[in-house]
C-alpha positions in Angstrom: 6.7 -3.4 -13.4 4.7 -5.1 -10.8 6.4 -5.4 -7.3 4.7 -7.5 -4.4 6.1 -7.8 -1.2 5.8 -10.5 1.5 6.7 -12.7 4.7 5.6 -15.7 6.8 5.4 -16.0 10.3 6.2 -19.3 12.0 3.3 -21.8 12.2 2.9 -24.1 14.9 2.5 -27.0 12.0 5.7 -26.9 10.3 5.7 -29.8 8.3 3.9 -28.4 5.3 5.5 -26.4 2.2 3.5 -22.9 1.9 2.1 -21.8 -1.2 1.4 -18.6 -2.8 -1.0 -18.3 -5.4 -0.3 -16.1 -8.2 -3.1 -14.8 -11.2 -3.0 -12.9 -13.8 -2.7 -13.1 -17.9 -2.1 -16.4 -19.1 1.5 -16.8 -20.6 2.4 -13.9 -17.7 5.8 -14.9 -16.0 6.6 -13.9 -12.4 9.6 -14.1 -10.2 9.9 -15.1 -6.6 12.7 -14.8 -4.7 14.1 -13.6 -1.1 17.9 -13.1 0.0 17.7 -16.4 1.6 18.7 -18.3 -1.4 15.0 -19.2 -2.8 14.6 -18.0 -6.5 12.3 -19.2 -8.7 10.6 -17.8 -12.0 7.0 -18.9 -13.0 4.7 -19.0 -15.9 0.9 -18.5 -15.3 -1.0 -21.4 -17.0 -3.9 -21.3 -19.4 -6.3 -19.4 -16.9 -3.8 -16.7 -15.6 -2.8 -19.2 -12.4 0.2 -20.4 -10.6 1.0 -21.9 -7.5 4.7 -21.8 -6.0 5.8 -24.0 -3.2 7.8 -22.6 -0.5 9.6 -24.9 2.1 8.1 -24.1 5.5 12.5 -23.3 6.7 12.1 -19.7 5.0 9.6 -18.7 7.4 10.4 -16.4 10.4 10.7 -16.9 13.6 11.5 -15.2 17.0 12.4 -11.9 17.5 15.4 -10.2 15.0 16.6 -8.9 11.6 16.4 -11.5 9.2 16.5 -11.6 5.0 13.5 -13.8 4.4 11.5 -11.5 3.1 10.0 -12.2 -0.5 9.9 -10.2 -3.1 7.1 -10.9 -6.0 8.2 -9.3 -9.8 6.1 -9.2 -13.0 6.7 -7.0 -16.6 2.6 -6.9 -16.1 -0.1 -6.2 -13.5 -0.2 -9.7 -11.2 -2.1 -10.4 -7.5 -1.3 -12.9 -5.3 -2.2 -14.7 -2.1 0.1 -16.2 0.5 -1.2 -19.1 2.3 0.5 -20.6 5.2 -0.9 -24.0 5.2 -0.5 -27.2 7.5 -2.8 -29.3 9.2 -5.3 -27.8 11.2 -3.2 -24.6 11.3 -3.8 -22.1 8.4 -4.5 -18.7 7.3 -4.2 -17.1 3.7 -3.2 -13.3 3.7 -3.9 -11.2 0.2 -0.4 -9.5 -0.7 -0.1 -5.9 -1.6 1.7 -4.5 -4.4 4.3 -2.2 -3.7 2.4 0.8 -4.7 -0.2 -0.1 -1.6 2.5 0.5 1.0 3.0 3.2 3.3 4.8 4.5 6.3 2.1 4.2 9.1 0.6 1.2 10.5 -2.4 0.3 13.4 -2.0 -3.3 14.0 -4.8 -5.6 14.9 -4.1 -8.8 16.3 -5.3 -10.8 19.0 -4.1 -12.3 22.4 -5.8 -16.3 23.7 -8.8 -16.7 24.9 -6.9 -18.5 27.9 -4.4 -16.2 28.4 -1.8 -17.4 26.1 -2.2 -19.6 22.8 0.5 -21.6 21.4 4.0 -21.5 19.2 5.3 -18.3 19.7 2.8 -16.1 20.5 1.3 -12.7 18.7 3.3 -12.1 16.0 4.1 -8.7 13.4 6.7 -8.4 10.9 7.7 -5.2 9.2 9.8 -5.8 5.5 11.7 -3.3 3.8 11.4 -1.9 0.6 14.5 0.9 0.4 17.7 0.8 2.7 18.0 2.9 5.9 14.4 2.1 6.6 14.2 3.3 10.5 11.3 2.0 12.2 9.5 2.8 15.6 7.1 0.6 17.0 4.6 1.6 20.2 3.4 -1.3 21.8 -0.2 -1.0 23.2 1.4 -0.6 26.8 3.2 2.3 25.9 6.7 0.3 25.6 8.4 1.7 22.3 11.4 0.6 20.3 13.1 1.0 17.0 15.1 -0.6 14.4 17.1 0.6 11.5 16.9 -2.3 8.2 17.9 -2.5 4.8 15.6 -3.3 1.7 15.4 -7.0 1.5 15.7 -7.5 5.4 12.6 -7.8 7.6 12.2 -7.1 11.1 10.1 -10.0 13.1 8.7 -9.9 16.8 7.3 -12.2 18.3 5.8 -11.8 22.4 6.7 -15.5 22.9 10.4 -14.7 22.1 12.9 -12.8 24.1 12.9 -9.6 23.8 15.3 -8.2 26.4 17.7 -6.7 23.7 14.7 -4.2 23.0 14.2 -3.8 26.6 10.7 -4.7 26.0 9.1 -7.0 28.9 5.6 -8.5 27.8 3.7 -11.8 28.5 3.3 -14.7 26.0 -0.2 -13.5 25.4 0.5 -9.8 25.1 -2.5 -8.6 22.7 -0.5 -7.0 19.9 -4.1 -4.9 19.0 -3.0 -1.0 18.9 0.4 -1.2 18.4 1.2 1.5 16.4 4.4 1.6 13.6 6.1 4.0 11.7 8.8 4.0 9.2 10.6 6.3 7.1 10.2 4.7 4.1 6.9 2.4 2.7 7.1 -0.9 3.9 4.9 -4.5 4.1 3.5 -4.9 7.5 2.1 -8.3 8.3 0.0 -8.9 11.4 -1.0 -12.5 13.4 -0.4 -15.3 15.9 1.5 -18.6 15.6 -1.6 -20.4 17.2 -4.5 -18.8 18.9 -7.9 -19.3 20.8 -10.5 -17.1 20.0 -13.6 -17.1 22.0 -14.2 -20.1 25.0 -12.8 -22.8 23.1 -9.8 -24.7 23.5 -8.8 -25.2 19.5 -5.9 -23.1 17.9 -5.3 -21.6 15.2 -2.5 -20.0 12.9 -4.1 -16.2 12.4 -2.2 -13.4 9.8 -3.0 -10.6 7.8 -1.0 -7.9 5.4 -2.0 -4.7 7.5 -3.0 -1.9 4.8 -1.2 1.5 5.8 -3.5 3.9 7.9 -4.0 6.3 4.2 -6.1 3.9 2.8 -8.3 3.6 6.3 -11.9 4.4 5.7 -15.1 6.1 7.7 -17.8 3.6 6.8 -18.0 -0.6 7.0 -19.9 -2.9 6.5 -19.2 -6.4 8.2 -21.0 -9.6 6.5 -20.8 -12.8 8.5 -18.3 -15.6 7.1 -20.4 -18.8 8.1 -21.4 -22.0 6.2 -24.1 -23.2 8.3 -26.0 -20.9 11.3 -24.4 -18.0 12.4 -20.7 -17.8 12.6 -20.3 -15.4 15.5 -17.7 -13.7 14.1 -15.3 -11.3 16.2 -15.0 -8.2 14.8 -12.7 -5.8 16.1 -12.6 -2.2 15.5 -8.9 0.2 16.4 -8.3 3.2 16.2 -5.6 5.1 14.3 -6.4 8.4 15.8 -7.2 10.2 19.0 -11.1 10.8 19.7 -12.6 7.9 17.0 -16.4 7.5 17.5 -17.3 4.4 17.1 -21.2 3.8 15.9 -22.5 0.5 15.3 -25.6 0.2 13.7 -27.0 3.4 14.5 -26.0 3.3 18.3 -22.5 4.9 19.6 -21.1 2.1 21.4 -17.6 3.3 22.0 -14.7 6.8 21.7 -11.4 5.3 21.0 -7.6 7.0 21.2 -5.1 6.0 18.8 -4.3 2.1 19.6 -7.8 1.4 21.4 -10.3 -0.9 20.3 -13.8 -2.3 20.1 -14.8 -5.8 20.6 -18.0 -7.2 18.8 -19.4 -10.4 18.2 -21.7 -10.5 15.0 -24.5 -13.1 15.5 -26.5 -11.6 12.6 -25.8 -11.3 9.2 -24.4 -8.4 8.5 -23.3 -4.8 10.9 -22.9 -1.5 9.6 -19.9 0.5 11.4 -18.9 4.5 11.0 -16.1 5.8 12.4 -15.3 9.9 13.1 -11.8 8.9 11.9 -10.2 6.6 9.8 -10.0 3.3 11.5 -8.9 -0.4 11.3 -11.9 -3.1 11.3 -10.7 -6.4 11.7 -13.0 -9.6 11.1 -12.0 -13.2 13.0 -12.7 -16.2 13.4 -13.8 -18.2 16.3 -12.2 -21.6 17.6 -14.3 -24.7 17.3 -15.5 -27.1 19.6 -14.5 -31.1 19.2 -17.6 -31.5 16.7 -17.3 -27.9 15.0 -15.6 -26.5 11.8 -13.3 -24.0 11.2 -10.8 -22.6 13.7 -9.4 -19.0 14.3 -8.8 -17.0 11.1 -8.7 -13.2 11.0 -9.0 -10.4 7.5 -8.8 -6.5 7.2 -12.5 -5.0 6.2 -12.4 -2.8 3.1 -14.3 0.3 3.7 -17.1 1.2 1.8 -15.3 4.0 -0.8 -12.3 1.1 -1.4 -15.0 -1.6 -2.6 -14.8 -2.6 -6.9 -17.2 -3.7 -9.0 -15.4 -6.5 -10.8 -12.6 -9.2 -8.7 -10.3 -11.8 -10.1 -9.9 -14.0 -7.0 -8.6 -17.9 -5.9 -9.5 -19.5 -3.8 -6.1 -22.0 -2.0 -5.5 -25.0 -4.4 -3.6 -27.9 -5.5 -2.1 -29.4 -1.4 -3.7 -26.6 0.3 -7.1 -26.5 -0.9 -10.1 -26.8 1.3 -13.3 -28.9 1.2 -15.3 -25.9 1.7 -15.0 -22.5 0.0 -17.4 -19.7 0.1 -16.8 -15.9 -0.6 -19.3 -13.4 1.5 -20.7 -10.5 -0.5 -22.1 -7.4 0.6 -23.8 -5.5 -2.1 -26.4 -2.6 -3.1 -29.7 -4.3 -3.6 -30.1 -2.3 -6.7 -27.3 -4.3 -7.9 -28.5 -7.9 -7.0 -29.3 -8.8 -10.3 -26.2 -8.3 -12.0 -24.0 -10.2 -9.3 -22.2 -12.9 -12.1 -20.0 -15.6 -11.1 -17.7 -16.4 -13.8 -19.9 -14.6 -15.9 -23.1 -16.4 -15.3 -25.9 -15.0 -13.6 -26.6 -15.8 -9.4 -29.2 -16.8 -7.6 -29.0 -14.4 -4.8 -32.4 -15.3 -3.9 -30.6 -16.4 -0.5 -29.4 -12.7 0.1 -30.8 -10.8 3.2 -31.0 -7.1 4.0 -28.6 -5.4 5.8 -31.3 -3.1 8.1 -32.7 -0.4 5.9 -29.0 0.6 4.1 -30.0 -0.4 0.6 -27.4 -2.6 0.7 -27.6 -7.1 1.0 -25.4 -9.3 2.1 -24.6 -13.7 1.3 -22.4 -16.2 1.2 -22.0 -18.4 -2.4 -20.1 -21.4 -2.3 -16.8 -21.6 -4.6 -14.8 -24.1 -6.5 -11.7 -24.4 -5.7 -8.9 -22.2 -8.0 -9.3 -18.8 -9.9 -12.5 -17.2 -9.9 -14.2 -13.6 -11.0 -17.3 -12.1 -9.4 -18.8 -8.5 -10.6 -21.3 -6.8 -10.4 -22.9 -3.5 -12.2 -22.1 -1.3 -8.5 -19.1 -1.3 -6.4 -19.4 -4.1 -4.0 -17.3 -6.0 -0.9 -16.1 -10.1 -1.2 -14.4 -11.4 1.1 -13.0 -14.9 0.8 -13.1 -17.9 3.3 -12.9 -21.8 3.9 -13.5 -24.5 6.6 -12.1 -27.7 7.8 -12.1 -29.7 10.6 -10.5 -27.5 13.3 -9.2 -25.5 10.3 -10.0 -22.4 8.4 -8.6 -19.4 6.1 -10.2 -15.7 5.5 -9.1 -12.5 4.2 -10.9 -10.3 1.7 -10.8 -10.1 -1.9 -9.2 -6.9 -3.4 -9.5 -2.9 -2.9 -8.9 -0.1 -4.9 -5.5 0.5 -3.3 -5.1 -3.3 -3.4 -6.2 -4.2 -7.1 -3.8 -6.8 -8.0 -4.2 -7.8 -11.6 -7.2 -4.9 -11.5 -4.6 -2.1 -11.6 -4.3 -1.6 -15.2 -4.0 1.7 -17.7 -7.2 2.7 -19.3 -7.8 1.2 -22.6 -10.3 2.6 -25.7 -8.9 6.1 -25.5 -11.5 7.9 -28.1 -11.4 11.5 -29.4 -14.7 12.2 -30.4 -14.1 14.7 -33.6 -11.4 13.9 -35.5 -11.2 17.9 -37.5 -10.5 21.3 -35.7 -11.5 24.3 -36.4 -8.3 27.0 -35.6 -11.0 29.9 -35.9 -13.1 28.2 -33.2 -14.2 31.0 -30.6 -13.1 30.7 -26.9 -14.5 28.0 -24.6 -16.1 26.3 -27.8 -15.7 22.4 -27.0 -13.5 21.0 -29.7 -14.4 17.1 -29.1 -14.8 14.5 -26.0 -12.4 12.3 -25.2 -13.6 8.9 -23.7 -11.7 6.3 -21.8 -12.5 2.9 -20.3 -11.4 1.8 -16.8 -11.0 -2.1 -17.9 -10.5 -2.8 -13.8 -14.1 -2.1 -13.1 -15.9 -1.3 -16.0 -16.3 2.4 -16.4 -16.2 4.9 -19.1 -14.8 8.4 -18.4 -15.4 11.2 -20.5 -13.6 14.7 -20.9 -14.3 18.0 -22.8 -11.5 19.7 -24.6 -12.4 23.4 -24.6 -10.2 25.5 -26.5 -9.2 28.9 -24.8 -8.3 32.6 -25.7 -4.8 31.4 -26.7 -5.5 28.4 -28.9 -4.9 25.8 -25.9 -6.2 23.0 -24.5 -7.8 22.2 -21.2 -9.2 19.1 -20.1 -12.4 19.1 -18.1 -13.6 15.7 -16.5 -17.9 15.4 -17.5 -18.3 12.0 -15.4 
């Protein structure tokens, strides 16, 4: 059974009902529900899609316990997206099945360009899976705290909220970047702000991302920039989960980190390559718009290079909270430009650039709005995003710890000879067995030697 977990932070546009996307099979049925009363059970329509509306009341605010927490269930393999919508204040977050979750966490987030922001502040949430989950949280100033919750109960914080009870003292626009989390049990850890300022413009913007646990962390990046016209001049923002992280951008060592530091960037090309000694968290954002600009602040998690797939079911926001402008960014081996398919026609990627001299190229396609699939014949990295005036959304598309409706049990399990011989010598190969990954594509084959004593052993070939 599929289990998703997930929260919402409070928006500084409240007005709006939230919606989460959910894809999958069609004829799939999924339930939604929290402790808070909200309970509702879905079918997926014709194309594998469904859109739920949440009232914008279950969302969290302040600093506390609370049980709003959601709690996504399916019979099958299902993904979903969260977005918390209103006008001119939106983000969309992937959610993580439950399988994704861990015990450790490296938040990035982001303070105001001015010092401060709007709504509440920087923003993390921390929902439980199991009861007696303890948690201890290090704030990037050394403060720490815990808290002890229950499965179905979320802890929130918030800097704009008072949190004297913790005996935590921070300012409104405390940078939640490097605060580090543990808990004793997996967990959902969403990262964000109510309504920030990102770079030297006044416009705000509702930022959040589900933080992936520091397990799945990865080495090597590559960033791609999330623009529609010119260059975006994206934020990217690299922390570290451990002590000593070497940080080398394109080539050059620019910075050594400690566990909780970070590494500001701005990308005004298309694309940067990032390696890291350590596992780290990179974080893409962003930027506020001037009066005649689009887009506002928006921030996503970066795959690393070993987590990228070769085939994604995606969606784009729909139905109230689509966009005018959709586009997904894709960063892929140039070897494997020519098999890049969009909903299984061919695409003109004769718009794609070189990312230096990696063998890798990076673009940006524009996107209907609603469910979508992109593959290619190599592993490659989508991320998702969408413009409005003084309004945007980005987070990426999928992982292999975070495969959605990907993560499914091989299928075309073949044993190549059918007859055995019992008099066959040792180590004589008695047949190959063949599977199919249907996720991304692959075919996996093993030998079945026999041995002295007439057994089995399986030995992978590719």
């Amino acid at each position: 059974m599929a289990e998703l977990f997930f929260n919402f932070h409070d928006n500084i546009g409240r007005t709006n009902p939230r919606e989460l996307f959910i894809f999958g099979d069609a004829g799939q049925t999924a339930t939604v529900q929290n402790g808070n009363g909200f309970n509702e059970t879905v079918t997926l329509n014709s194309d594998g899609f469904a859109i739920v509306e949440i009232s914008s009341n279950q969302g969290m605010s302040g600093t506390g316990v609370n049980n709003l927490g959601f709690q996504i269930t399916s019979d099958d393999p299902i993904q979903a997206y969260f977005s918390n919508r209103s006008a001119q204040t939106t983000d969309l977050t992937i959610v993580f099945e439950k399988s994704s979750l861990g015990t450790e966490y490296v938040l990035s987030s982001i303070g105001s360009a001015f010092g401060q922001g709007f709504g509440e502040g920087g923003q993390f949430s921390v929902q439980a899976t199991e009861d007696n989950t303890k948690i201890d949280v290090t704030l990037p100033d050394g403060q720490t705290f815990s808290q002890i919750i229950n499965a179905g109960e979320t802890f929130k914080f918030a800097t704009g909220a008072n949190n004297n009870s913790l005996g935590i003292s921070i300012p409104f626009g405390f940078d939640l970047t490097g605060t580090l989390i543990k808990t004793t049990a997996p967990a959902a850890v969403f990262s964000g702000h109510s309504c920030t300022q990102i770079g030297n413009r006044p416009a705000c913007d509702h930022i959040v991302e589900q933080m992936p646990p520091v397990d799945v962390l990865s080495n090597s990046y590559i960033v791609g920039e999330a623009f529609k016209n010119g260059l975006g001049d994206n934020l990217v923002r690299v922390v570290a989960a451990r002590d000593n992280t070497q940080v080398t951008l394109d080539g050059s060592v620019v910075a050594t980190l400690n566990a909780g530091q970070s590494f500001d960037f701005t990308l005004s090309t298309n694309a940067a390559q990032i390696t890291t000694s350590e596992p780290a968290l990179v974080a893409q954002y962003l930027q506020s718009r001037n009066l005649v600009g689009e887009g506002d602040p928006a921030m996503m998690f970066v795959p690393g290079q070993d987590a990228w797939l070769k085939k994604y079911k995606l969606a784009t926001p729909a139905g109230s909270a689509a966009f005018n402008d959709n586009l997904v960014n894709v960063v892929i081996p140039t070897t494997a430009l020519n098999s890049l398919e969009l909903n299984g026609a061919a695409v003109d990627t004769s718009g794609f650039v070189s990312v230096g001299s990696s063998g890798f190229s990076v673009g940006n396609l524009e996107i209907a709005p609603g469910l979508f699939t992109i593959e290619a014949s190599e592993a490659f990295q989508v991320s998702l995003f969408g413009f409005e005036s003084f309004d945007s959304y980005l987070t990426f598309g999928a992982a292999t710890f975070a495969q959605g409706v990907s993560n499914r049990p091989p299928v075309d399990i073949l044993l190549s000879n059918a007859d055995i011989d019992e008099n066959s010598s040792n180590d004589t190969v008695i047949g190959n067995l063949t599977t199919t990954d249907p996720d991304i594509g692959d075919t996996h084959t093993y030998s079945l030697i026999d041995d002295a004593g007439g057994r089995f052993a399986i030995m992978v070939i590719n």
